[in-house]
C-alpha positions as CSV (number, residue, x, y, z in Angstrom):
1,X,-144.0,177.4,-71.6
2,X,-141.7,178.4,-69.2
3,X,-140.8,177.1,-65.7
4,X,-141.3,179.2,-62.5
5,X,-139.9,179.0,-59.6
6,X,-142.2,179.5,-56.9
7,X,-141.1,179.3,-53.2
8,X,-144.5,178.7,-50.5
9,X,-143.6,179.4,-46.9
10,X,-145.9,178.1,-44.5
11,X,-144.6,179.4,-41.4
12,X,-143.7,182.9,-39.6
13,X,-140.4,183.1,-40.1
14,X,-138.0,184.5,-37.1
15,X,-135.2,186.7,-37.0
16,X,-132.0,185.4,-38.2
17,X,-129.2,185.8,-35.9
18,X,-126.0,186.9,-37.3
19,X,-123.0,186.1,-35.9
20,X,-120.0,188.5,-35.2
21,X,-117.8,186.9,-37.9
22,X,-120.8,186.7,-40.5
23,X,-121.4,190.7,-40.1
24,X,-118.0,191.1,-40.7
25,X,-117.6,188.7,-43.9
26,X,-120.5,190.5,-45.1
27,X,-119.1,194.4,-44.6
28,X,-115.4,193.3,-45.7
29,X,-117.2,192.2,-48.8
30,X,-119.4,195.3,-49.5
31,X,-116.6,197.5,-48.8
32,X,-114.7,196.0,-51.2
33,X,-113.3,198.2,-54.3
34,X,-116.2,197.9,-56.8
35,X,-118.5,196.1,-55.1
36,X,-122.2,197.0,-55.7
37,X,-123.4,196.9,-51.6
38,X,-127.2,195.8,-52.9
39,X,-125.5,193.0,-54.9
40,X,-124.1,191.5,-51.4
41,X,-126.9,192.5,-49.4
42,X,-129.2,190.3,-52.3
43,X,-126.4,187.6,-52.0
44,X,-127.2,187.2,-47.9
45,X,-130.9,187.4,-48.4
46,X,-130.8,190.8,-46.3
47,X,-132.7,194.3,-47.9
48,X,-129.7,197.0,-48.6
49,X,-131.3,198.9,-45.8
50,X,-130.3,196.8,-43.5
51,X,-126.1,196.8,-45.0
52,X,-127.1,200.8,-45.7
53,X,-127.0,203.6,-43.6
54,X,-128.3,207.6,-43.1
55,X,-126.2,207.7,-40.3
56,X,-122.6,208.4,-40.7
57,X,-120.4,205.6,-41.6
58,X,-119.0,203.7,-44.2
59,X,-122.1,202.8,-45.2
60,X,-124.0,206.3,-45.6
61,X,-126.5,207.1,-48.3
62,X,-125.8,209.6,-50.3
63,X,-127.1,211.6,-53.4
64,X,-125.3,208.9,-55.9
65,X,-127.2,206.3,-54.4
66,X,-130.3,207.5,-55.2
């Protein structure tokens, strides 16, 4: 048999606020040479939606991303 883990939250929980220096940690390391962005958006507990973009940017989607 093999061990789970299983997390149980038991209340709502609220938005996290970032701080200036955080967001910027976080896109110095996504735009890094290499880096895999939904690797570093999993690291921070974010979705890559909210490191990726449709809008233009460093961060835009495109057809590689797929």
């Amino acid at each position: 048999m093999t061990k789970q883990h299983i997390e149980v939250i038991t209340s709502v929980e609220r938005r996290r606020h970032w701080s200036r220096e955080e967001k910027e940690r976080l896109v110095a390391a996504a735009l890094e040479p290499g880096t895999v962005v939904s690797d570093v958006a999993r690291s921070a507990g974010i979705h890559v939606s909210q490191l990726v973009s449709d809008k233009p940017g460093p961060f835009r989607r495109c057809s590689s991303m797929a």
